[in-house]
C-alpha positions in Angstrom: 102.9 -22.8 -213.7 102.7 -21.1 -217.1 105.3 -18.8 -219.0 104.2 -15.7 -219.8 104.7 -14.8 -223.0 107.8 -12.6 -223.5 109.1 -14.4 -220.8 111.3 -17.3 -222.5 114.0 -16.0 -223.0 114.4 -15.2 -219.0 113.4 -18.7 -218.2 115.8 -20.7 -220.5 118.5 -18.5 -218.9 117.5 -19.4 -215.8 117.0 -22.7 -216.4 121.2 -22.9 -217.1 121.9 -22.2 -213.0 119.6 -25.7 -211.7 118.5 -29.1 -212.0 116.3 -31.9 -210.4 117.5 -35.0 -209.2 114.9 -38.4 -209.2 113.9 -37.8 -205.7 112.6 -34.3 -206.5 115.1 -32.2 -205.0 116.0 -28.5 -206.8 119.3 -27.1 -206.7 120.7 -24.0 -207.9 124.3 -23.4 -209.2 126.3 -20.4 -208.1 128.8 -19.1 -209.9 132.0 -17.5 -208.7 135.4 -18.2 -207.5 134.1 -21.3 -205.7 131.0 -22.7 -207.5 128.5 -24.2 -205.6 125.3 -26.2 -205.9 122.8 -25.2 -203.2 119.7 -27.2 -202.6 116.8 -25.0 -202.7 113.6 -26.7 -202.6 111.8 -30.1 -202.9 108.8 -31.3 -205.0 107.2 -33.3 -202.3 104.2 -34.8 -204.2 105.5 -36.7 -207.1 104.9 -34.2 -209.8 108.6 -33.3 -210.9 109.1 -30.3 -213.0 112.2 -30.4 -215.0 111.4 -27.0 -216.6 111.9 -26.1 -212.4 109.1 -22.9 -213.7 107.9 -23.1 -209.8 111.2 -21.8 -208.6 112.5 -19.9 -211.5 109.3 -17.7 -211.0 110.5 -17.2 -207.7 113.5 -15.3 -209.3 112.4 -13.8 -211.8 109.9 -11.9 -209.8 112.4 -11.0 -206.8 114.8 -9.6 -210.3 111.6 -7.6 -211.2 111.0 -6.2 -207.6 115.2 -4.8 -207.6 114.1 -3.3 -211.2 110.8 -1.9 -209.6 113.4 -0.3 -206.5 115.7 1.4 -208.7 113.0 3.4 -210.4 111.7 4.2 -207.3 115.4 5.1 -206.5 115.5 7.7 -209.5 112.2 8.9 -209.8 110.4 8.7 -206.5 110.1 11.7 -204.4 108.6 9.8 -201.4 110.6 7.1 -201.2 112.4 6.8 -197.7 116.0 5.9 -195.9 114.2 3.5 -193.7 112.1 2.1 -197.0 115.3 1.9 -198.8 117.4 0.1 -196.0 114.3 -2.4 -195.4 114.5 -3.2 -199.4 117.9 -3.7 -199.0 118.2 -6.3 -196.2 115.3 -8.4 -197.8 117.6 -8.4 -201.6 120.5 -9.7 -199.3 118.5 -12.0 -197.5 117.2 -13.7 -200.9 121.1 -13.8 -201.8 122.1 -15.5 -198.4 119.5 -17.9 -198.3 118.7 -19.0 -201.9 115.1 -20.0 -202.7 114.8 -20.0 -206.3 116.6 -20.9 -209.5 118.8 -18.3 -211.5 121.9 -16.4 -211.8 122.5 -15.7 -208.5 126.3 -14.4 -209.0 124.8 -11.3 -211.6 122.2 -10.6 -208.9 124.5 -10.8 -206.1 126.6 -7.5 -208.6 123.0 -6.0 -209.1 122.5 -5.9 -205.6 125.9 -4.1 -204.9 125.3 -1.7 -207.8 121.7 -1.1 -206.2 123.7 -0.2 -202.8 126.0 2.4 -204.2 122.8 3.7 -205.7 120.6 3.6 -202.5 123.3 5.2 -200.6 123.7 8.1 -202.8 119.9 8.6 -203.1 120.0 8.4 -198.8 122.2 11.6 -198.9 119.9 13.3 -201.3 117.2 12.4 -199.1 119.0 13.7 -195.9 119.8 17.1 -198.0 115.9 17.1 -199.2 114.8 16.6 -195.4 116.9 19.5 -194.2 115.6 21.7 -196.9 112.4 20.2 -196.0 112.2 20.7 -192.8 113.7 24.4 -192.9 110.8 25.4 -195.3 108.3 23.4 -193.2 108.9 25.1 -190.5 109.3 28.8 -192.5 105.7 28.1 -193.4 104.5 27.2 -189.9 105.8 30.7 -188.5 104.1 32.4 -191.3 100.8 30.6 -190.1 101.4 31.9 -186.8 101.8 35.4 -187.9 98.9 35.9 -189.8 96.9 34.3 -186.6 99.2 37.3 -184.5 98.4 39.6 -186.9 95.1 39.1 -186.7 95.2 40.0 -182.8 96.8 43.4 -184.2 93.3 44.7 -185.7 91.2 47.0 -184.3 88.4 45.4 -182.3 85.6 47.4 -183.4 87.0 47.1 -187.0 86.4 43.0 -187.6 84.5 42.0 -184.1 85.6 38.8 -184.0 83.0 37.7 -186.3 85.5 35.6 -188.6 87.9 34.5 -185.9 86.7 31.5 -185.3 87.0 30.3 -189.2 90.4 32.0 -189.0 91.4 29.8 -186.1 89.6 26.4 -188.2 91.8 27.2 -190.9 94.9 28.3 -189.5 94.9 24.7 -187.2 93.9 22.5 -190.5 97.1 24.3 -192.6 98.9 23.4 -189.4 98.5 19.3 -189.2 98.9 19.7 -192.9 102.1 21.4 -193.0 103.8 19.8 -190.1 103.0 15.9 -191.8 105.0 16.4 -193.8 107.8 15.2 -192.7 108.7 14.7 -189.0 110.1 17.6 -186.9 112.6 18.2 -184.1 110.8 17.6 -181.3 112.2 21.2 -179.2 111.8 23.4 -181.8 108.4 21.8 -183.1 106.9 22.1 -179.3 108.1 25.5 -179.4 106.2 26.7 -182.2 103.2 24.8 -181.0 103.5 26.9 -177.6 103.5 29.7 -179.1 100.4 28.5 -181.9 98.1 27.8 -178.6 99.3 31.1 -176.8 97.8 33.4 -179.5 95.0 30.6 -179.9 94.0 31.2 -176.5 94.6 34.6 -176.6 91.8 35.1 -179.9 89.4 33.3 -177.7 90.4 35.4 -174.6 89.7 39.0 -176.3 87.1 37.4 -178.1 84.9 36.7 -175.1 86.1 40.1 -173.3 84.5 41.5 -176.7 81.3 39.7 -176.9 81.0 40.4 -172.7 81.6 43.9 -173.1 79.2 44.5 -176.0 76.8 42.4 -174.1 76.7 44.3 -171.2 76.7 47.7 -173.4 73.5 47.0 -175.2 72.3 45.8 -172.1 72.9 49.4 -170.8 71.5 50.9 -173.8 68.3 48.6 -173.3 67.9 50.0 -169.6 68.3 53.9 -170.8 66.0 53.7 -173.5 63.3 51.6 -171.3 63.9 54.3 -168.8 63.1 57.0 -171.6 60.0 54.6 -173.0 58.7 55.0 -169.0 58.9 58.7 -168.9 57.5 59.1 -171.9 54.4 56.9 -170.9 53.8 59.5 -167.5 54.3 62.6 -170.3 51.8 61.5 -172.8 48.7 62.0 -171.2 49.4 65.3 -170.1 47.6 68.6 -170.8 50.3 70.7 -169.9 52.1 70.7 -174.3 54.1 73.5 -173.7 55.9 71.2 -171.4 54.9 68.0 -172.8 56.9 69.3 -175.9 59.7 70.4 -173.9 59.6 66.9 -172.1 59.7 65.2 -175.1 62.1 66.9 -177.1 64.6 65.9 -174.4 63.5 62.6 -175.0 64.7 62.4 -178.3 67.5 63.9 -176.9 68.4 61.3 -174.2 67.4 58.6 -177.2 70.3 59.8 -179.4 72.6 59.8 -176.6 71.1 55.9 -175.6 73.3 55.0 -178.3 72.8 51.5 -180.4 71.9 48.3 -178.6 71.0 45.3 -179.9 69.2 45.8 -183.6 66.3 43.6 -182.7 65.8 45.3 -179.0 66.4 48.6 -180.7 63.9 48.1 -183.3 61.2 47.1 -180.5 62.3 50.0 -177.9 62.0 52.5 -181.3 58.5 51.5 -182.2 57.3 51.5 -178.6 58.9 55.4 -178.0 57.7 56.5 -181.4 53.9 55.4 -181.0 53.9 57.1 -177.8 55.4 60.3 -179.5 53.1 60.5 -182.1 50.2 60.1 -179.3 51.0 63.0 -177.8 51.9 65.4 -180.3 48.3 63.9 -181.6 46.7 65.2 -178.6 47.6 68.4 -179.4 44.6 71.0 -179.8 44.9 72.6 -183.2 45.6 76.2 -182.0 48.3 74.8 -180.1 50.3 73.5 -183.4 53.1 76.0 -184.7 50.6 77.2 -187.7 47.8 78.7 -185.1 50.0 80.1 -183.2 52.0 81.7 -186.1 48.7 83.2 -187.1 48.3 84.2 -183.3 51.7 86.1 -183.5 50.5 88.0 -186.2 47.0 89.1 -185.9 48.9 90.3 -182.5 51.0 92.1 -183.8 48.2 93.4 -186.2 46.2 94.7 -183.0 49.2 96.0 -181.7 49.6 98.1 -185.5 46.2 99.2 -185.3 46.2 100.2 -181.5 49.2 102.5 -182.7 47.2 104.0 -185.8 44.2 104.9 -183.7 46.9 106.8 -181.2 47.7 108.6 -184.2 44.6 109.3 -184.9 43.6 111.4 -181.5 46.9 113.0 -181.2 46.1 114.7 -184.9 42.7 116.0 -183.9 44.1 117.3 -180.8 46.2 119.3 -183.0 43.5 120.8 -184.9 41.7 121.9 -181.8 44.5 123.8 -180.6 45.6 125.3 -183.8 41.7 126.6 -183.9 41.8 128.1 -180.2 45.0 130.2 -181.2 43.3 131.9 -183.4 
């Protein structure tokens, strides 16, 4: 096994805590109020290292992994209770059951210093989770309002034609908030009780909607074929004067139809319109508003003359009478 370079000075020091005996055997001094030498490995096939570089890697990487930790214990937002008691057993464990050669009585006081350290980072933690869990929840009611507020609108104002992407992303803000760290199970259910009430509720009114306007243009499709019929028995007719009437209240009834479906509306229209332009078509020329106009006048024309010629006699009757006085 190979020194990196840089690395030395680390391995000479380490070098100071063990030895190998002839038959192979590594042992590692510990320091402390009783110093003992604890066996802590074997070279089994004849190849001794006195250098010991096997096990004082060993060490030296465990010492790098406690330097890693308390990084991770400053700087790491993410790092856990459970992650930081599960780091901790495994440094102790390397302490109680030595495996490598080093100075295992300044690790032993790393280890301690790294347990004040992990404990006061574990209350952080429990402050940050509260706060945590406080806001998660803050922002999980908020996602429920907007999805209530949403019920609040006017049906004919939004017709339900965004709901379901409302209800797509409300649900994906949802599994995204609440991983975030876990919740209390009572209050968590709670909120997600009342999520899948108004849920169900969207998709209730929503279908009520769509049913209702269904059934409305359907309505509206009946009226106006009803109108499309009796204009079909009206446009053959020789009778305008009433054909006119007729169809007038056509147009009439066709306003009053109100909207159906666009497409069905669009078809209905075209069909009624042809068969009003038929029939006004038909009509005979003296029978259009212009002859008959003209009619009304060269009436009244007659009538003027009639009255003129009246006139006329009643002032030679006059004259006669004025002569037979004399």
């Amino acid at each position: 096994m190979e020194i990196r370079p840089g690395e030395e000075t680390k391995f000479a020091e380490a070098m100071k805590f063990g030895r190998v005996d002839e038959d192979g055997n590594v042992y590692v001094v510990i320091e402390g109020a009783t110093p003992a030498e604890v066996r802590v490995g074997q070279y089994s096939n004849g190849e001794i290292d006195p250098e010991m570089k096997f096990y004082i890697r060993r060490f030296i990487d465990q010492v790098d992994k406690m330097l890693l930790f308390a990084k991770r214990l400053d700087f790491a937002k993410d790092i856990t209770s459970a992650e930081i008691d599960q780091s901790l057993a495994g440094f102790n464990e390397f302490l109680e059951k030595p495996s490598a050669v080093g100075n295992y009585s300044a690790l032993r006081e790393y280890v301690t210093e790294l347990t004040e350290l992990s404990q006061r980072r574990k209350e952080t933690n429990t402050v940050m989770r509260k706060e945590l869990i406080e806001s998660t929840f803050t922002k999980l009611n908020e996602i429920i309002a907007k999805v209530e507020a949403y019920l609040s609108v006017e049906v004919p104002k939004n017709h339900f034609r965004d709901s379901q992407a409302l209800l797509d992303d409300t649900f994906t803000k949802w599994k995204e908030t609440k991983g975030r760290v876990p919740l209390p199970k009572k209050e968590s259910d709670a909120l997600w009780e009342r999520f899948v009430s108004v849920r169900e509720e969207i998709y209730k009114k929503r279908k009520e909607f769509y049913d209702s306007r269904k059934q409305k243009e359907s309505e509206v499709k009946s009226r106006k074929d009803a109108i499309i019929k009796e204009a079909e028995s009206k446009k053959d007719t020789m009778n305008f004067d009433e054909g006119k009437k007729a169809f007038a209240q056509f147009m009439k009834d066709w306003k009053a139809a109100g909207s159906g479906r666009r497409s069905t509306d669009d078809e209905q229209w075209a069909k009624f319109n042809a068969l009003r332009d038929y029939f006004y078509n038909r009509i005979p020329e003296d029978s259009k508003p212009q002859r008959q106009e003209r009619a009304k006048w060269d009436n009244n024309l007659s009538e003027l003359k009639t009255e003129i010629s009246g006139l006329d006699a009643l002032q030679a009757l006059k004259k006669k009478l004025e002569k037979a006085g004399k």
